[in-house]
N, C-alpha and C positions, 0 to 999 in steps of 0.2 A: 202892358206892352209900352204903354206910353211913357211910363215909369223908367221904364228899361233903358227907351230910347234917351230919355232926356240925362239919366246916370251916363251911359255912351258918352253924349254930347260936351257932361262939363269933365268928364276922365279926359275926353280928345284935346279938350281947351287946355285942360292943367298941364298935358304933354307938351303943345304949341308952344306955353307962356314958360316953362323950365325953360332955364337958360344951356345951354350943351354945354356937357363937358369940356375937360381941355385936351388941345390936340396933344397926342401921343406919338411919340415914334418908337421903332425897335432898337435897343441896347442891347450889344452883347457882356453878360455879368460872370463871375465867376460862382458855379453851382455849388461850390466850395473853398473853404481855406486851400490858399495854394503858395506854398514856397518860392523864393527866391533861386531863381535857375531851372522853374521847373518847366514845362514845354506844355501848355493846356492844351489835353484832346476833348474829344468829345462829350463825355460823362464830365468834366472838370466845367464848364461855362452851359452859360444858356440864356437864352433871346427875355429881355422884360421888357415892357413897353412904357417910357416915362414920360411925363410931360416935357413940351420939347422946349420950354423954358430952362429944365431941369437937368439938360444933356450937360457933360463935358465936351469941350473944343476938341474934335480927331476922334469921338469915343468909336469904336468897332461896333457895327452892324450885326456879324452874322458871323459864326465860328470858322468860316472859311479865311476870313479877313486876320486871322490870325498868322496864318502862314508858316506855321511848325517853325516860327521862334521861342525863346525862352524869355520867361520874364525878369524884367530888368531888377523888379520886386515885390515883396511879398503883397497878397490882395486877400481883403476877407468877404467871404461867402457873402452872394448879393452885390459888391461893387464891382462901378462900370469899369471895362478895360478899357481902356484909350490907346492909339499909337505909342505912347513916350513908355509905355509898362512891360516895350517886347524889344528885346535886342536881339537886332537884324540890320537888312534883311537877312543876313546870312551868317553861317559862323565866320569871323573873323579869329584866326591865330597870324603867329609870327609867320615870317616871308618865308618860305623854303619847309614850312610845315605842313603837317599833313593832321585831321580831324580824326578820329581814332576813337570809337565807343568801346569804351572796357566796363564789364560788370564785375564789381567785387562783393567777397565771398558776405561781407556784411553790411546790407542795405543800411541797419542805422548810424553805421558809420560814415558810411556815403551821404549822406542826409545831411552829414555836418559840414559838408563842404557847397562851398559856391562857386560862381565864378569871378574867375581872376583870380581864383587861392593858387599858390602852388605847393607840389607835390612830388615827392618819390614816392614810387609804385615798387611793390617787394612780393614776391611771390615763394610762397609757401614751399614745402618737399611735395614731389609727385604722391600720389597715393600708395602706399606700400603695398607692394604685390603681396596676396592673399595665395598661401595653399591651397588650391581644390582640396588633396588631401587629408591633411591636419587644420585646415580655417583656423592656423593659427599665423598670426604677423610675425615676420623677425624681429627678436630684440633689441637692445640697443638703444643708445639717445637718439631723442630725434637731429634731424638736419635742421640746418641754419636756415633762413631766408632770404632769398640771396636777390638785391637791386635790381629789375628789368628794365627801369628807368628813371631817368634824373631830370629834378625841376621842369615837369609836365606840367601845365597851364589848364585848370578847367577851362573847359568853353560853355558848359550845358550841362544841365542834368534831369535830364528825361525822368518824366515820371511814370514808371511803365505797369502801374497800379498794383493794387493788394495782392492780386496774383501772381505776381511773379517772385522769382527767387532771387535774391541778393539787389545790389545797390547798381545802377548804370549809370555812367559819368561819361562825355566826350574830351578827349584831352586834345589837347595842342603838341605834338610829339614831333620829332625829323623821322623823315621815310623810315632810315634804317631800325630807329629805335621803338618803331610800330610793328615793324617784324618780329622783333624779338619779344615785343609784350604781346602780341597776338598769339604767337607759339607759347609761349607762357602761362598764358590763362585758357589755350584749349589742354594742359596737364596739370595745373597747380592752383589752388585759393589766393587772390591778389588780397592785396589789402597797398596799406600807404602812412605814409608820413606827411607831416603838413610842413614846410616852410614858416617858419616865424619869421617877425617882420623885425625883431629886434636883433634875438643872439647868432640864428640861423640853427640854431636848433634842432631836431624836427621834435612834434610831439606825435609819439604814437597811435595807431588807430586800430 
């Protein structure tokens, strides 16, 4: 027993004479690779606690401090976010605009776009009304696809995870020209053209 005790004694000693760790605070990090324009939710960041030597100046706390902005650039899984990596606080578009989320028919197309690209949006032929009777389609070429809008402005591009179906972009649009792309993509596949910065081109998507 005495034994016991005096082992006790120099364990307690060796605990006293360690020198403490360093302080640490919480950092909010990204839980993964995250693109340029993308909106981190919940499953995308997450709280690490670093020595607070080791902080960046403004780094975010806690995933509320994010504030459903988009970032201003890409971050790899593990690093800290800081204020300067989210553009906000809010969307800003032109004056007289309206913010407009459109999903197009092809997520990895959408993927290629950021923000400040611009863009024609084109939508596809409605779906060809189906026979109940014969289930067969009428023939013919198909139809054109026809402009729903011209030189729209990303603002965002939400990342609305593996589960979902197609690509979601926020555009920068006027009132009237949100009607017409909203009616549009509840009957037709969007897709888009990009604005080149040279010829004015568009290149397909």
């Amino acid at each position: 027993m005495a034994a016991a005790c005096a082992a006790v004694a120099v364990a307690a000693a060796l605990a006293v004479a360690r020198p403490p760790g360093p302080h640490t605070v919480p950092v909010l990090t990204a839980a993964r690779d995250l693109d340029t324009g993308a909106v981190p939710g919940p499953r995308d960041v997450r709280v690490a606690r670093f020595p607070a030597d080791l902080v960046p100046t403004r780094a975010l706390r806690q995933a509320a401090d994010t504030g459903g902005r988009a970032l201003a650039a890409a971050v790899r899984r593990g690093e800290p976010i800081t204020d300067v990596r989210l553009v906000g606080p809010q969307l800003r578009g032109s004056p007289g605009g309206v913010a407009l989320p459109v999903r197009f028919a092809d997520a990895e197309a959408a993927r290629l776009l950021r923000p400040g690209d611009r863009v024609d949006v084109l939508a596809g032929p409605p779906g060809d009304a189906v026979s109940i009777s014969t289930a067969v389609r009428p023939s013919g070429p198909p139809a054109p696809a026809r402009v729903v809008a011209r030189d729209a402005t990303v603002l965002a591009r939400p990342d609305g995870g593996p589960d979902r179906v197609g690509g979601l972009l926020v555009l920068d649009v006027p009132p009237d020209t949100a009607a017409v792309l909203a009616g549009a993509a509840a009957t037709a596949p969007l897709t888009y053209v990009i604005h080149t910065s040279t010829s004015g081109v568009g290149v397909a998507k």
